[in-house]
C-alpha positions in Angstrom: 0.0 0.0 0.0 2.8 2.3 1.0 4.5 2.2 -2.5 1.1 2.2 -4.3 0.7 5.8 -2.5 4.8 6.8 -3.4 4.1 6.1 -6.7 0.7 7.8 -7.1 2.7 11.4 -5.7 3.5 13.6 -8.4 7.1 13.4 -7.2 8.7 10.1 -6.2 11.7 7.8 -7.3 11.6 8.5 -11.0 11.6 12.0 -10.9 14.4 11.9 -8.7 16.1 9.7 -10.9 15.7 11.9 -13.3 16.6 15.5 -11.6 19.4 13.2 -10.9 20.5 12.6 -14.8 20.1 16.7 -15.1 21.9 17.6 -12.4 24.7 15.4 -13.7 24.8 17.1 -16.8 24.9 20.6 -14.9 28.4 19.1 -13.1 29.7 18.3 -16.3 28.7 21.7 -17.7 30.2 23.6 -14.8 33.5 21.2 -14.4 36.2 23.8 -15.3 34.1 26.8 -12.6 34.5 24.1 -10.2 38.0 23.6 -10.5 39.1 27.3 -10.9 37.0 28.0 -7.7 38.7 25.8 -5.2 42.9 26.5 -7.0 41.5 30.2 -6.4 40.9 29.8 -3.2 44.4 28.1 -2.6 45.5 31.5 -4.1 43.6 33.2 -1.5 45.3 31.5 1.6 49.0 31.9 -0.5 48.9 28.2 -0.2 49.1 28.0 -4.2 52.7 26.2 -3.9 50.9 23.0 -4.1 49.5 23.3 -7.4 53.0 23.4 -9.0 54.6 19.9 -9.0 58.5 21.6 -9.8 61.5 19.2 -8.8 63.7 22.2 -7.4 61.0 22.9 -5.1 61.0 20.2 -2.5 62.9 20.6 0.6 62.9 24.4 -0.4 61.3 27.6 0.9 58.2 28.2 -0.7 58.0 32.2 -0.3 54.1 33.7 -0.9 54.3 37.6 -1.1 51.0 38.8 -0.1 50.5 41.4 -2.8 47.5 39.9 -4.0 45.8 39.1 -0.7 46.5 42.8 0.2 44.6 44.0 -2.7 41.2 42.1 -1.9 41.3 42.6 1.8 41.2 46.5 0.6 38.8 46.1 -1.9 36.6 44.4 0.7 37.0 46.7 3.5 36.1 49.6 0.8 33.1 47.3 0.5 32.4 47.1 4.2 32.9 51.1 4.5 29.8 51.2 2.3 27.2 49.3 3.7 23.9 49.4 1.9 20.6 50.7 3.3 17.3 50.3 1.0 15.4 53.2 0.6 11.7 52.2 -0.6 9.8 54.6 -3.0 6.2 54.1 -3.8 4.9 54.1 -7.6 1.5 55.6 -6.4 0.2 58.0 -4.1 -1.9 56.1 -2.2 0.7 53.6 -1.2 3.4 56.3 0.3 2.6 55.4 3.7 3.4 52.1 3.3 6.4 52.6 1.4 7.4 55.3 4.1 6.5 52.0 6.5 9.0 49.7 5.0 11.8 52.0 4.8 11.4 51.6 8.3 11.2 48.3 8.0 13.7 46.9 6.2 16.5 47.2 7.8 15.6 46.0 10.7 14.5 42.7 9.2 17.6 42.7 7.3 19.9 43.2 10.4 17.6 40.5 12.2 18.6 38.1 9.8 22.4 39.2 10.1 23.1 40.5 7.1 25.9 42.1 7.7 27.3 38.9 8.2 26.3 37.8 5.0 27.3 40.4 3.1 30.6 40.1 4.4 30.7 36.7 3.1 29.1 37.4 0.0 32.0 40.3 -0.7 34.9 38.3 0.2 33.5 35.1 -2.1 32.8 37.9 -5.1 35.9 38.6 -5.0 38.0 34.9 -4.5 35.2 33.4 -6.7 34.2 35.9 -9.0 30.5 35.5 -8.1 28.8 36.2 -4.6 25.4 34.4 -4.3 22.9 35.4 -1.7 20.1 33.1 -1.0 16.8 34.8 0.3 14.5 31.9 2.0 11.2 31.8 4.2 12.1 29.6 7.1 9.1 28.5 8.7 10.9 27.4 12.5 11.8 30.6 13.3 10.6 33.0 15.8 9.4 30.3 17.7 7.5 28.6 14.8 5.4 31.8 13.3 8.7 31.7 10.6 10.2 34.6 9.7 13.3 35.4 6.5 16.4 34.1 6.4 19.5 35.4 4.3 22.1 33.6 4.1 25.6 33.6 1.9 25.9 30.6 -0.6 28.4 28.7 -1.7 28.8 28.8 -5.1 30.8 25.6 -5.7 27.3 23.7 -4.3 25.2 25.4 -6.8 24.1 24.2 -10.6 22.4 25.8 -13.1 21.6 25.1 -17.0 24.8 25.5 -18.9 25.0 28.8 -21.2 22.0 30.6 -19.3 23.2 34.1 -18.4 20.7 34.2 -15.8 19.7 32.1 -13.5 15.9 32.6 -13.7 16.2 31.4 -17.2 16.9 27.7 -16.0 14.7 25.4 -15.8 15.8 23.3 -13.0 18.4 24.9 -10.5 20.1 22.4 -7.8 21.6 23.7 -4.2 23.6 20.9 -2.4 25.4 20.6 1.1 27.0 17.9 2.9 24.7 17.5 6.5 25.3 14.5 9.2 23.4 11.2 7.9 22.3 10.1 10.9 20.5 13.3 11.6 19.1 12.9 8.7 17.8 9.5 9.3 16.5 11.1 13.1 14.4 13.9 11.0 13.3 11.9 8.1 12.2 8.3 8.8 12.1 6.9 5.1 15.9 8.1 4.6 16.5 4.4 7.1 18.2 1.9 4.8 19.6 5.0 2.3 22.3 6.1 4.1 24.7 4.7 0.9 26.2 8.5 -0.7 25.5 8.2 -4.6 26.5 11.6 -5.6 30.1 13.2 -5.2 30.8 17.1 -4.9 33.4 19.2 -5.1 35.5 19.8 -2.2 38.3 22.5 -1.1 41.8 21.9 0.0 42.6 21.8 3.2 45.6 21.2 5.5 44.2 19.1 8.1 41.6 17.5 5.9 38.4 16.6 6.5 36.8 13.2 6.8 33.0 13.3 5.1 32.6 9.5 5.4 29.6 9.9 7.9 27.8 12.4 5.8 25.5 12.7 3.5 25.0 15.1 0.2 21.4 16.8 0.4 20.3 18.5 -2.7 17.3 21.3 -2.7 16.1 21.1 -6.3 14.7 24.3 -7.6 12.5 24.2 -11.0 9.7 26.0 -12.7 6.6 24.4 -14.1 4.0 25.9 -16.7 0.3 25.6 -14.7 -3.1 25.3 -16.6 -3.1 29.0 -17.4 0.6 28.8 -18.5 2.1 30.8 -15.6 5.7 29.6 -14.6 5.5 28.5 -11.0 8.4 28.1 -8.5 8.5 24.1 -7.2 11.0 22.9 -4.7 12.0 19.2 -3.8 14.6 17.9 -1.1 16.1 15.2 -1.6 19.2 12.6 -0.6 20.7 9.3 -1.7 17.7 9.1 -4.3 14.8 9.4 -1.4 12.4 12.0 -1.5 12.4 14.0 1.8 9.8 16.6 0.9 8.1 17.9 -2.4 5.8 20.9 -2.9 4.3 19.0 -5.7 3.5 16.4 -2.7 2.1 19.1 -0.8 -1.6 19.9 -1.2 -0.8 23.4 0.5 1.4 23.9 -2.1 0.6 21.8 -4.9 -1.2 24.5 -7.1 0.5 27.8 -5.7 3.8 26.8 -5.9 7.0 26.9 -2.8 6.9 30.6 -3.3 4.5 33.2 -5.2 6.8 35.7 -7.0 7.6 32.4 -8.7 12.1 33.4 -8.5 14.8 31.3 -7.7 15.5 32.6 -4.2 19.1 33.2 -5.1 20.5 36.4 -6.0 24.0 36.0 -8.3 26.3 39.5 -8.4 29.4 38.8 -10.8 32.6 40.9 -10.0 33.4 40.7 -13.6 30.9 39.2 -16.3 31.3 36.3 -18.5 29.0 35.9 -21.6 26.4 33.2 -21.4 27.0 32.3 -17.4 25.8 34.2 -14.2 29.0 33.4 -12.9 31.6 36.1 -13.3 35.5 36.0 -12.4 37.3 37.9 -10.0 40.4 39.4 -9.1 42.5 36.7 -8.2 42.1 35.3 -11.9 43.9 38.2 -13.1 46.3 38.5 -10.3 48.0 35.4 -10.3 50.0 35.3 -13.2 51.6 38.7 -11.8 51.7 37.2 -8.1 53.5 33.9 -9.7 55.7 36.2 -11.4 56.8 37.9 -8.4 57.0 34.8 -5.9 59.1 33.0 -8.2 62.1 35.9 -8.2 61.6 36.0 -4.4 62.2 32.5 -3.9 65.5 33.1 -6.6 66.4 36.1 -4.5 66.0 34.1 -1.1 68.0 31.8 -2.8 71.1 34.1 -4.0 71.2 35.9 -1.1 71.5 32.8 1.3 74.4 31.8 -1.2 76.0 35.0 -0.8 75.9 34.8 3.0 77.2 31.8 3.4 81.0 31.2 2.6 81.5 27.9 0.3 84.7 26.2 -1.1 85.8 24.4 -3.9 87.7 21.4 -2.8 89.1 18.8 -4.5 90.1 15.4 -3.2 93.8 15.9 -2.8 93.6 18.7 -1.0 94.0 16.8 2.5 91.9 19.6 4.3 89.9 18.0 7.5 86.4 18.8 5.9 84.5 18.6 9.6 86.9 20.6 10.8 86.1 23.3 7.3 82.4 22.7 8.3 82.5 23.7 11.7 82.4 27.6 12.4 83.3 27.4 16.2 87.1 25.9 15.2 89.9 28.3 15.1 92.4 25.6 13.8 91.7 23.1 10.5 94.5 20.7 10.0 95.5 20.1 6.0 97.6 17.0 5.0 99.8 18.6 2.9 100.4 22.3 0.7 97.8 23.8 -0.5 97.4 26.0 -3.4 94.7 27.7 -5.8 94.0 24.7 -7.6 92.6 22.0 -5.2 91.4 24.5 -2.5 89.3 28.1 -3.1 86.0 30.4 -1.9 83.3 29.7 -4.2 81.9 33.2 -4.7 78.5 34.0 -5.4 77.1 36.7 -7.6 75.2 39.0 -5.8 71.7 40.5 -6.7 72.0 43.0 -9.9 70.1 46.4 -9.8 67.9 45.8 -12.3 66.7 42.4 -11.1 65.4 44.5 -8.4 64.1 46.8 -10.6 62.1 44.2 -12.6 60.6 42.9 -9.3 59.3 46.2 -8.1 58.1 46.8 -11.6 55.8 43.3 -11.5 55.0 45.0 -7.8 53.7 48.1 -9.7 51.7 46.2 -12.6 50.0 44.0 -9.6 48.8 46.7 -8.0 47.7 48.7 -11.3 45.8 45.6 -13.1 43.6 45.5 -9.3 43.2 49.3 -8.7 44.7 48.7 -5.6 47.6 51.6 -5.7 49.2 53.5 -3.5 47.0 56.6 -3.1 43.5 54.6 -2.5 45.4 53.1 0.9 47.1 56.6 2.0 50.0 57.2 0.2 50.9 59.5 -1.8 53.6 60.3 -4.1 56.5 62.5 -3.7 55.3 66.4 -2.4 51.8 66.0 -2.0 51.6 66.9 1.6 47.8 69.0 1.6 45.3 67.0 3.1 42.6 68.4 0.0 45.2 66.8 -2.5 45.2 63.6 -0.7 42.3 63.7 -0.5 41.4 64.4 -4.1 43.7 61.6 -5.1 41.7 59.4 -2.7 38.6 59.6 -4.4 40.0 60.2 -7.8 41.6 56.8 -7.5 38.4 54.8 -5.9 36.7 54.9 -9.2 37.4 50.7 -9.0 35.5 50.5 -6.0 32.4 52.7 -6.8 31.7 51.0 -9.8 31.9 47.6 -7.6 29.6 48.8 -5.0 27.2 49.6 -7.9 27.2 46.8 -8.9 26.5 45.2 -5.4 24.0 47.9 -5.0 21.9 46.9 -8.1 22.2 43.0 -6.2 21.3 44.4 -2.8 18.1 46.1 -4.5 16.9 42.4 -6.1 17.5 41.0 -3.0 15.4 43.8 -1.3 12.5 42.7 -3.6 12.9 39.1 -2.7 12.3 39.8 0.6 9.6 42.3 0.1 7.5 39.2 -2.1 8.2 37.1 1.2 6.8 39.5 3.2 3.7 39.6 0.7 3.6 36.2 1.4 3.8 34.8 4.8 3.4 38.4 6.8 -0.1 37.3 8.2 0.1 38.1 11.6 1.0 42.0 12.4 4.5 41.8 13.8 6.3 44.9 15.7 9.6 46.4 14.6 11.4 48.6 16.9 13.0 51.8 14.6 14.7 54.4 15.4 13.6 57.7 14.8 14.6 60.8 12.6 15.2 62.5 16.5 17.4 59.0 17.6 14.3 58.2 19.9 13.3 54.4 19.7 9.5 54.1 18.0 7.8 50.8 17.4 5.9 50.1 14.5 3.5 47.3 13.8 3.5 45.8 10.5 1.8 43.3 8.5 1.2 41.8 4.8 -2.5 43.4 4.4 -0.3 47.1 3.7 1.0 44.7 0.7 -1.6 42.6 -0.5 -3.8 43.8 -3.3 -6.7 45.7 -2.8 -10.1 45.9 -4.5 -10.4 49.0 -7.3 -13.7 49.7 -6.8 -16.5 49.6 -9.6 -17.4 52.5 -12.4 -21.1 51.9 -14.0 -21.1 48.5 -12.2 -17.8 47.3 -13.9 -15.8 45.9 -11.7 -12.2 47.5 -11.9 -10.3 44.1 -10.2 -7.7 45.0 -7.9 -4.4 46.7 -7.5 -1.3 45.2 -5.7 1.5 47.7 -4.3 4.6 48.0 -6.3 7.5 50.1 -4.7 11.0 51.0 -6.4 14.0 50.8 -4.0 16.8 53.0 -4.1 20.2 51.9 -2.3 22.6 54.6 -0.5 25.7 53.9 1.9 24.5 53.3 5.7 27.8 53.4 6.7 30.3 55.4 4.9 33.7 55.9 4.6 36.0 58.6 6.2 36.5 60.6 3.9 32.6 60.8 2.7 31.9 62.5 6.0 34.8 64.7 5.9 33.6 65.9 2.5 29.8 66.5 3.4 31.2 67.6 6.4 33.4 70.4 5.3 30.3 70.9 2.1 27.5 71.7 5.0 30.5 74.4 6.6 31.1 75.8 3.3 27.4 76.4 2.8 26.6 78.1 6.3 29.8 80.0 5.9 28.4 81.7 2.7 25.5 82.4 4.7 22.9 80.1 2.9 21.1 79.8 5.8 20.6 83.3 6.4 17.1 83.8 5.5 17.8 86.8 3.7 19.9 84.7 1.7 17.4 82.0 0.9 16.7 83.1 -3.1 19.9 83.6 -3.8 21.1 80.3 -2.1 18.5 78.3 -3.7 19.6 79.3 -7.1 23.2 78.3 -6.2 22.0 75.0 -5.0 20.6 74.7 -8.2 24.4 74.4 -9.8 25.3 72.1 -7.3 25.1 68.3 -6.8 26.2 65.9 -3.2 24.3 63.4 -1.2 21.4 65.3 1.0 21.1 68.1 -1.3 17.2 68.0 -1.3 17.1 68.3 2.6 19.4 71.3 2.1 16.9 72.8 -0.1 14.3 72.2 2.5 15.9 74.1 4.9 16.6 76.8 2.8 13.3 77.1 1.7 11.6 77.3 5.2 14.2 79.8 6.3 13.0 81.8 3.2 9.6 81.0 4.3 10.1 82.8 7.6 11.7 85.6 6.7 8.9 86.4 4.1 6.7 85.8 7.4 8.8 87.7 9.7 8.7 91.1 6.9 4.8 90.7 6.8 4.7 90.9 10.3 7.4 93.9 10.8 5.0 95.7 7.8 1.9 95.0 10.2 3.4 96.2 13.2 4.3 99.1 11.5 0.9 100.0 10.1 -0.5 99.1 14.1 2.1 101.7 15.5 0.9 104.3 12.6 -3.0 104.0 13.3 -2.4 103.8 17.5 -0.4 106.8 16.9 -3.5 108.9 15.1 -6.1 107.2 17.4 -4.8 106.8 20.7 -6.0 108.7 23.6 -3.3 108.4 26.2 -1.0 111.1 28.1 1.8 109.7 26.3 0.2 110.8 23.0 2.9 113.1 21.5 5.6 110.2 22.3 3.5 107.4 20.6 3.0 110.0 17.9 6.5 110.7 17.3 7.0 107.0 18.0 5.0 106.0 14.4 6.3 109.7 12.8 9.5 107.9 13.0 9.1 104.1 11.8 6.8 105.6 8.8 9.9 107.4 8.1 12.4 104.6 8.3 10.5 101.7 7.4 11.6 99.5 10.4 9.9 97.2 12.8 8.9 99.2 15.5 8.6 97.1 19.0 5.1 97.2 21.0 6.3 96.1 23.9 4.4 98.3 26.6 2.4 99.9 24.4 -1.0 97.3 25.3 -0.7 98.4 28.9 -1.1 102.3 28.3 -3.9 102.2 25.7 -7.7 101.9 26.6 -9.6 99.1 25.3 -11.4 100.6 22.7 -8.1 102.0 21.0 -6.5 98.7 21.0 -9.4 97.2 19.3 -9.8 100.3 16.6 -6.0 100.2 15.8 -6.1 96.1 15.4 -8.9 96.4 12.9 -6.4 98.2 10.0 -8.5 98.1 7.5 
């Protein structure tokens, strides 16, 4: 009965079999990634020594200049100095509040989930690998069991795709494996007993202390996408290991129809250093480093080499010499007996030739054309050449010479956005129950904000002439800035904002004339500058009107007021008619009667 009901699911044993074959293919297709993915990360850990089998080497210093390590461990903390923050922006009026709402939002999901972790990992595999991959999945066990999104960094040396697709959406079967403890997997799934055999192999890096996998299993979550009745492409998943099914969504009846998830994506988001036609797999820095970096570590090792020669003293000896060798070979004797005369032909110094200028030369130039091919030069860690000494020039030559790095965190920025989306769909999805985010305010006060998926689902359009309209969903744009910037970003806006309250743009006397300046001009935050300077116009146009009332007030109490101080109050107004200034009432209410004041308010 039991296999009558595995073979009635829509996913059992032959489908497996078969995602098997295709998956197979995928390895084959993918062989030579594989294989430049784990030597580059050998490359990484300057252990790449092993992958040269040369006879002078063994027994031999192996000397691994870190030149090319230096150059990604800057490019990744110019990555880390510009940590991305998601800005949502709604497409229509009516969903600004909700847009305003996830901007709020985000981030703190995101930091929930450690991303900052991940993206980390995701910078420093871009660039070893070529490729950082960021997986965006609903886990249903967290919080407690009401589930909540998980981000993680993926290996990309687990991952398969449809050879010559440049995207992975375009697949039609996608395959995720990692090695996890069999008999774990026999405690959490019960028809895995008996299948504990591994039938599939994966790729594995080098390591020094190597690692025994004999007690575990590989588990592969297959992605694909299915055509449904109305021919709409939805999203299926199925887990499975040593050919058993462990769960399908096709098995599912929750799921069966709808799919694992309703944006109907892969839940991986791919972000190539540098792109390859026909692959969503790009390659990185170290594959155009290491012929430079072999370059250089080979004349170190030749330099080593020459210079422990020229250290040390060596003879030429020949066998009539009669000189005690031990007695040669040992440094702490004064005395070595010879058998015998000795002369220039049986017994000399072997000299050495020492190191030539311009093998120097040669080295430092290889130096140099490492560290132009990565970007990585002097000025974008500090330095600076001969006579720059102004902290503006170093810092121009700073920024001039990060062009490298903006253009990467662009690109990661354009990622970062997709995977924004990703989680906004998820949110779509399984944000049923209103959940409370703590945020912090624009003041730095803490605010909590509840939040659910009815701000995102669609709502009805209404009806014209008893035509239904259907129903709109939400759609929001997100655009991606620095959180967390580098040095010298804040030293620029800071010096910019001194600049413009030096030339008085914030004088609201100032405010037209500032406003048409700020037209010309272009840095991050400009539009809340324009704010400001707009409601300090604002209040000066306020504060005139008033000064103009007061004036007329002071004119009309002067003709119509009754008081003993008449002829002051007169000469008072006779005098700010004359000048045109403010003139200050303070006092004045006390020494009119009643009726007066209410005469001289009514001015017109």
């Amino acid at each position: 009965m039991d296999d009558y009901e595995n073979e009635a699911l829509p996913v059992g044993e032959a489908q497996v079999a078969e995602a098997m074959q295709t998956l197979q293919r995928y390895k084959a297709g993918k062989a030579a990634l594989d294989k430049r993915i784990v030597d580059n990360e050998l490359w990484f850990r300057m252990g790449h020594w092993k992958n040269y089998q040369n006879p002078m080497m063994p027994g031999k210093a192996q000397p691994s200049s870190g030149w090319l390590f230096n150059s990604i461990a800057n490019k990744h903390a110019d990555a880390m100095d510009n940590y991305p923050e998601p800005n949502v922006l709604p497409r229509e009026a009516d969903d600004e509040d909700t847009a305003r709402a996830l901007s709020s939002v985000l981030p703190v999901v995101l930091e929930q989930a450690d991303y900052e972790q991940v993206y980390s990992d995701c910078w420093w595999r871009k660039l070893k690998q070529g490729t950082g991959v960021t997986g965006i999945f609903w886990d249903p066990a967290m919080r407690g069991g009401i589930g909540d999104i998980a981000v993680r960094s993926v290996n990309l040396l687990m991952l398969y795709w449809e050879p010559g697709v440049a995207d992975i959406q375009a697949s039609p079967d996608f395959f995720s494996l990692s090695l996890e403890d069999t008999a774990r997997l026999c405690a959490q799934y019960p028809q895995l007993a008996g299948h504990t055999a591994s039938v599939l192999d994966v790729p594995r890096y080098i390591h020094d202390e190597g690692q025994d996998t004999s007690s575990k299993s590989v588990v592969v979550d297959w992605y694909y996408k299915r055509p449904d009745e109305t021919g709409r492409m939805v999203l299926h998943y199925c887990k499975f290991c040593n050919g058993v099914v462990l769960y399908a969504s096709q098995n599912d009846p929750a799921l069966a129809e709808s799919g694992l998830y309703d944006h109907g994506q892969y839940p991986f988001v791919f972000d190539p250093l540098f792109v390859e036609e026909d692959s969503p797999a790009g390659f990185g820095y170290i594959d155009v480093m290491k012929d430079c970096q072999t370059a250089i570590d080979k004349m170190n090792h030749a330099m080593d080499e020459n210079v422990l020669l020229s250290a040390k003293q060596r003879y030429v000896l020949s066998d009539t010499a009669g000189v005690n060798e031990e007695e040669l070979a040992d440094f702490s004797r004064d005395i070595v007996h010879v058998v015998g005369r000795l002369n220039d032909d049986s017994f000399r110094p072997l000299q050495t030739a020492g190191l030539q200028g311009n093998s120097l030369s040669y080295r430092q130039s290889r130096i140099e054309e490492l560290k132009e091919i990565s970007g990585n030069r002097d000025m974008t860690q500090g330095g600076t050449a001969g006579g720059v000494t102004a902290a503006s020039a170093i810092a121009a030559l700073q920024e001039a010479g990060s062009k490298l790095s903006r253009d990467m965190l662009k690109s990661a920025y354009r990622a970062f956005a997709k995977q924004c989306y990703l989680i906004i769909e998820l949110m779509r999805q399984f944000y049923d129950e209103q959940r409370v985010f703590r945020i912090v305010g624009e003041s730095g006060e803490s605010r909590f904000v509840p939040f659910s998926a009815q701000a995102l689902r669609a709502v009805p359009g209404g009806s014209v002439g008893g035509v239904e309209l259907g129903s709109r969903e939400p759609i929001f744009d997100i655009v991606v800035s620095a959180a967390k910037k580098s040095t010298f970003s804040r030293l620029s806006q800071n010096e910019t904002a001194k600049e413009c309250y030096q030339l008085g743009f914030f004088k609201p006397e100032n405010a037209d004339a500032a406003l048409a300046a700020l037209e010309m001009m272009d840095f991050e935050g400009i539009e809340k500058v324009r704010q400001r300077v707009r409601q300090n116009g604002t209040l000066a146009q306020q504060l005139a009107r008033m000064q103009q009332q007061m004036a007329q007030m002071a004119a009309v109490i002067a003709q119509q007021g009754t008081g003993p101080d008449e002829p002051a109050r007169s000469a008072g107004g006779a005098s700010a008619q004359k000048d045109g200034q403010a003139v200050k009432l303070t006092g004045l209410g006390n020494a009119l009667p009643v009726a007066a004041a209410a005469r001289a308010m009514d001015i017109h």
